[in-house]
FIMI-620297 format. One record per residue (C-alpha): z negated, y negated, x negated; residue number from 1. Coordinates in steps of 0.1 Angstrom, whole numbers, plus 5000, padded with zeros to 4 digits. Example, Ala and Ser with C-alpha at 12.3 -4.5 7.8 and 13.67 -1.06 7.14 Angstrom:
2
[zami [4922, 5045, 4877], 1];
[zami [4929, 5011, 4863], 2];
***
This chain:
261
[zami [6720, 6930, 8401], 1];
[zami [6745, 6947, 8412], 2];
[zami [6785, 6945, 8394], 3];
[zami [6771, 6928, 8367], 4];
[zami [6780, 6923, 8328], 5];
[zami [6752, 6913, 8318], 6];
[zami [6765, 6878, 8303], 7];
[zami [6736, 6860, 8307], 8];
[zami [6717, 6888, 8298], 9];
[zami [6674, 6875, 8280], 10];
[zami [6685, 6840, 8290], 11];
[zami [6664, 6818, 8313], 12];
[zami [6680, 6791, 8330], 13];
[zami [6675, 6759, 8354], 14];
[zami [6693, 6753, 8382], 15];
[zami [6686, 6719, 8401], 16];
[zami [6700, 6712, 8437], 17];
[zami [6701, 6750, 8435], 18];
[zami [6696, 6751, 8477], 19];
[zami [6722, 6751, 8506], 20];
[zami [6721, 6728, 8538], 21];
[zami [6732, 6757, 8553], 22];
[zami [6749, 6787, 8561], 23];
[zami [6780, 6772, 8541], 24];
[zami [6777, 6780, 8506], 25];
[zami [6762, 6755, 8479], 26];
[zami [6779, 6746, 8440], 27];
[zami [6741, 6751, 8430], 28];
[zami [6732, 6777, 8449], 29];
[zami [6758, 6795, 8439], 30];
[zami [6764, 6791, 8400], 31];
[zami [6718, 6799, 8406], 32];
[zami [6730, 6835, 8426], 33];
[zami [6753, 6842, 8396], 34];
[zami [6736, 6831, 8369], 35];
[zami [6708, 6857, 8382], 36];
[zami [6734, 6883, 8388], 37];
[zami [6748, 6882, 8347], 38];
[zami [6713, 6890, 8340], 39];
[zami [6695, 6853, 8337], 40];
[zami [6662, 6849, 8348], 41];
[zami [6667, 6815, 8370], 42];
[zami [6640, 6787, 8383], 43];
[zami [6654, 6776, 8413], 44];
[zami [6652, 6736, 8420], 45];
[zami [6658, 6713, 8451], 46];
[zami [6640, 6690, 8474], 47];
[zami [6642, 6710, 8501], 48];
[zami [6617, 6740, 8507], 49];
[zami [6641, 6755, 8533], 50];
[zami [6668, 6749, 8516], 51];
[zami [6663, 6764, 8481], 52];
[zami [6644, 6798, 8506], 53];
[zami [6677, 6805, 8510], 54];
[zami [6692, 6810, 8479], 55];
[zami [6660, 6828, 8465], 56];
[zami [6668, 6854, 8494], 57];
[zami [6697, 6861, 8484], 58];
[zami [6689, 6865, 8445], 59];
[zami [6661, 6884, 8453], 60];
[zami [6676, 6906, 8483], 61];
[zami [6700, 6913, 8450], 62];
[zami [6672, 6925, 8425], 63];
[zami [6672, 6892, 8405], 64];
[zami [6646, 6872, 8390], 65];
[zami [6633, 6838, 8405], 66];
[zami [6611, 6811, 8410], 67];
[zami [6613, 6781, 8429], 68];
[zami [6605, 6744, 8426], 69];
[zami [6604, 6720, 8450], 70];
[zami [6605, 6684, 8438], 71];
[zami [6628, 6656, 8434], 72];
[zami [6642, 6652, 8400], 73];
[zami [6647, 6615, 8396], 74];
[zami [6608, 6616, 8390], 75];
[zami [6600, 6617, 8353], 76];
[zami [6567, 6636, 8357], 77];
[zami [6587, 6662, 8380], 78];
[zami [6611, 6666, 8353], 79];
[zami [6589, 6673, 8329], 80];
[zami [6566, 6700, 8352], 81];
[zami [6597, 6719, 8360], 82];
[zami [6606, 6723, 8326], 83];
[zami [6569, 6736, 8317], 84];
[zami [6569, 6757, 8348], 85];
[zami [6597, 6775, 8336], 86];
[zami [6587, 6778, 8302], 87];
[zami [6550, 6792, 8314], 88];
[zami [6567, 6817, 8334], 89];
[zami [6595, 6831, 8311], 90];
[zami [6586, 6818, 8279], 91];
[zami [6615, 6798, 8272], 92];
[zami [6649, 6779, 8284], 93];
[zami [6683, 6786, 8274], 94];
[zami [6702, 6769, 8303], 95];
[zami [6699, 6736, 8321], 96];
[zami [6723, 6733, 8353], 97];
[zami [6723, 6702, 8365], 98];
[zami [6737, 6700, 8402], 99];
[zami [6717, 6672, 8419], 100];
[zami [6743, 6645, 8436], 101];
[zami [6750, 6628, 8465], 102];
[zami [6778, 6608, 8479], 103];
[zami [6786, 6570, 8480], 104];
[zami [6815, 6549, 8497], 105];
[zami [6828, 6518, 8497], 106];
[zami [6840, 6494, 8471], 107];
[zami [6821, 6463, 8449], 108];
[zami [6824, 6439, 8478], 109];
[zami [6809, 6458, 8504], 110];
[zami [6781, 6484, 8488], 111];
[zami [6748, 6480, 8496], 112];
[zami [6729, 6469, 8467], 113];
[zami [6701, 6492, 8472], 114];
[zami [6728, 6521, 8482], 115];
[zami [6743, 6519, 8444], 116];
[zami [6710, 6521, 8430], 117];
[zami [6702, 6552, 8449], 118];
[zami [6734, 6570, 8440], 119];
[zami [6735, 6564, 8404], 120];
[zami [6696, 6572, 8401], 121];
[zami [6705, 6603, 8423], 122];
[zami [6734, 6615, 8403], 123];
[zami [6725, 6600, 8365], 124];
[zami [6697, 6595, 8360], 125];
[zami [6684, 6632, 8373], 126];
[zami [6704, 6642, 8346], 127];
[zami [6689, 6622, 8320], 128];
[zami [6655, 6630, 8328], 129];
[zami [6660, 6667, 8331], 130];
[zami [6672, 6665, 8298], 131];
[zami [6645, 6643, 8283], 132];
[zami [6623, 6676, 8292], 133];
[zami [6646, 6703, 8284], 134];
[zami [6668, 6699, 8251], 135];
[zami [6632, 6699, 8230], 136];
[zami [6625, 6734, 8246], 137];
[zami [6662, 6742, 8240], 138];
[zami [6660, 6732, 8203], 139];
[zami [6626, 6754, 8201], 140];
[zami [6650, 6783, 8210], 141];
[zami [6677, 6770, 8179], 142];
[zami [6706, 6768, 8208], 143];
[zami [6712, 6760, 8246], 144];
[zami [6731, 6751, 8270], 145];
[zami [6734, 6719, 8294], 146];
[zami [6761, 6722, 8326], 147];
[zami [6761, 6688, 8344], 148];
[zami [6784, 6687, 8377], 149];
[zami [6807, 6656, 8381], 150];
[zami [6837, 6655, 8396], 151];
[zami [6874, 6647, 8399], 152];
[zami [6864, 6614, 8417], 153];
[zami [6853, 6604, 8379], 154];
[zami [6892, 6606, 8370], 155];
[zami [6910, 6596, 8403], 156];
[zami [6889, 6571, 8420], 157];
[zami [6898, 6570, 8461], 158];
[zami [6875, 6543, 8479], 159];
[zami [6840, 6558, 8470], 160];
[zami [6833, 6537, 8440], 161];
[zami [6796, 6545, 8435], 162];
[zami [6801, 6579, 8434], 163];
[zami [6831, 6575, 8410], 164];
[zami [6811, 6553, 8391], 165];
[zami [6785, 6576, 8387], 166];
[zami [6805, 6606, 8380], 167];
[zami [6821, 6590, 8352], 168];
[zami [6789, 6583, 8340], 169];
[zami [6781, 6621, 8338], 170];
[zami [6809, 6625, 8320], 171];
[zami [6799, 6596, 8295], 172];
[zami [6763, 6612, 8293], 173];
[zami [6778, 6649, 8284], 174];
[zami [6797, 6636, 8256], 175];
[zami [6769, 6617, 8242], 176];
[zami [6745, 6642, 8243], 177];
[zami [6774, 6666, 8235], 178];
[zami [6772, 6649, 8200], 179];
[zami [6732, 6636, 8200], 180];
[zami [6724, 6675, 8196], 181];
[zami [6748, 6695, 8182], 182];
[zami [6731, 6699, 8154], 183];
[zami [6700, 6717, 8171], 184];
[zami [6725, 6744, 8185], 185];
[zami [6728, 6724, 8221], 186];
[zami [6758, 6725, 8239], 187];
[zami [6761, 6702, 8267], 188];
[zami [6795, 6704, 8290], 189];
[zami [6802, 6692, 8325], 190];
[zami [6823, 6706, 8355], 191];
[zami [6844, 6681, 8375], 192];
[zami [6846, 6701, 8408], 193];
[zami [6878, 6695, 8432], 194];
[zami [6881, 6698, 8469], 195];
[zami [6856, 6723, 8472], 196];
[zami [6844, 6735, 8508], 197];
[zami [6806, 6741, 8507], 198];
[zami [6775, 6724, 8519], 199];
[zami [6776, 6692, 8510], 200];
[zami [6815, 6689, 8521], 201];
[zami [6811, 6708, 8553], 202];
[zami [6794, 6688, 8578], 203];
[zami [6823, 6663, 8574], 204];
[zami [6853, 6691, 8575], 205];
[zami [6875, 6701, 8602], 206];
[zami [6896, 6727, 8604], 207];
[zami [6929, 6699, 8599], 208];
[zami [6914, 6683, 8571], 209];
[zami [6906, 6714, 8553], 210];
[zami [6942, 6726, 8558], 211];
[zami [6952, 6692, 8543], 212];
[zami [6930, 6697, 8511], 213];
[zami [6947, 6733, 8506], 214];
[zami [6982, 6717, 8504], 215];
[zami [6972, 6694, 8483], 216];
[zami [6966, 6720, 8456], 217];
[zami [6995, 6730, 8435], 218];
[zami [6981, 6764, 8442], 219];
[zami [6975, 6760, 8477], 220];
[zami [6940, 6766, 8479], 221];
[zami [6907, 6754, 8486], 222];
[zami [6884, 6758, 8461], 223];
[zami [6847, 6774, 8472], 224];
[zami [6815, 6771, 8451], 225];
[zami [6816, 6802, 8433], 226];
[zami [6853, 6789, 8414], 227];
[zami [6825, 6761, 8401], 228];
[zami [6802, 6786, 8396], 229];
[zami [6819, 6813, 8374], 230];
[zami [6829, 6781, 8354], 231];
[zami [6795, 6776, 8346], 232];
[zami [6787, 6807, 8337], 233];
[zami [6816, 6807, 8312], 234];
[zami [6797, 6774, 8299], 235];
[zami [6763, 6788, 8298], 236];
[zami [6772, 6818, 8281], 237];
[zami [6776, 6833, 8243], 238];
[zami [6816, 6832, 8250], 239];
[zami [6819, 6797, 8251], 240];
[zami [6794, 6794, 8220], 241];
[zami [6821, 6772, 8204], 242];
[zami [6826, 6745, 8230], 243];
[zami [6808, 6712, 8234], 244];
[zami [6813, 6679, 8253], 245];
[zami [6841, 6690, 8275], 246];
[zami [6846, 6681, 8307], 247];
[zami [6864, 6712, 8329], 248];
[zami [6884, 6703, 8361], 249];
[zami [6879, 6730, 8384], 250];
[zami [6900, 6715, 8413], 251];
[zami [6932, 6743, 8416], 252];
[zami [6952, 6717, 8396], 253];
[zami [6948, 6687, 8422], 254];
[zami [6946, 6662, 8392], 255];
[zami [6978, 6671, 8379], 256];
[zami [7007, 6669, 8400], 257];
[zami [7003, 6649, 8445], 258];
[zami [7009, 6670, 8474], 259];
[zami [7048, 6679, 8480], 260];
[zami [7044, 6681, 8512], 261];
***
């Protein structure tokens, strides 16, 4: 592909939730699109056929290499086909992205039980399967390296407590496996994404509440899935070969400081 270093260069990677709802731009699909573009060879994962056509246009319209698998990856048996599909077709796995997530609002009192269930099999235990599959091909290989996506909700909790809950959990379950594997050359880090427009966010965005998420950046910016995306290449790539169990706010410095205006 074109403009490329070649980071990812002989590496073969998983993306899951690597689709878009849309013609707004996905975290997965694009962290998938440059993955491809730094030379990985990526196997493209979501539950939506039309969804995840899109992104393998785009890599493919770019000279990359893809496949594509369309499941749902709080199955365990999914979990583990995706991971043998991949390793079939390219003969190994070096990178496990792990997008899959969905929202959840509401606090203790008024969540549906059946609602926090969903959300924290949806945004967990995905995770936990995926890697179930994947770390023994990873540790085949002698290294690896596991990207899960939380988010800043995990650290700053704002009314949507099941999703908090859950993302907090990613970021329990990185450091855990952080240190469960290390000694089989697997690094596993997570990205907590800010106030990012893209697919998931869109549908809910107007033009005055996007303006409001800008100021409250200390940069002044909204953040767009390919800030979360570079991140993760960073992470899946030899240069960060010396970091493990970190969890990397990519939110234009919204944790740090409240809006000034």
């Amino acid at each position: 592909m074109s403009d490329s270093l070649g980071r990812l260069n002989g590496k073969v990677a998983i993306v899951t939730g690597a689709g878009s709802r849309g013609d707004v731009l996905g975290n997965g699909q694009a962290a998938a699109i440059l993955y491809a573009r730094e030379g990985a060879k990526v196997m493209l994962v979501d539950t939506s056929e039309e969804n995840i056509e899109r992104t393998l246009q785009q890599i493919e319209f770019a000279n990359g290499h893809c496949d594509v698998y369309v499941g749902d990856v709080t199955n365990s048996q999914t979990c583990r086909d995706i991971v043998r599909k991949t390793t079939d077709l390219y003969g190994k796995l070096d990178i496990l992205h792990n997008n899959v997530g969905v929202g959840g609002s509401g606090n203790v009192v008024d969540v549906l039980e059946e609602d926090w269930d969903r959300v924290l099999e949806i945004n967990i235990k995905s995770m936990m399967l995926m890697g179930k599959y994947a770390v023994p091909k990873m540790v085949c290989n002698g290294s690896g390296s596991i990207i899960n996506i939380s988010s800043i909700s995990a650290i700053r909790p704002r009314g949507l407590t099941p999703y908090t809950v859950s993302k907090s959990g990613v970021i329990a379950l990185t450091k855990a496996m952080a240190v469960d594997h290390a000694g089989d050359g697997v690094r596993v880090n997570c990205i907590l994404p800010g106030p990012v427009y893209s697919s998931m966010t869109a549908p809910n965005m107007t033009s005055e509440r996007r303006q409001t998420r800008q100021s409250a950046s200390p940069l002044n910016q909204e953040g767009t899935p390919w800030d979360v995306g570079w991140a993760a290449v960073f992470l899946a790539s030899d240069e960060s070969k010396w970091i493990t169990g970190v969890s990397l706010n990519v939110d234009g410095g919204v944790t740090l400081a409240s809006p000034s205006r």
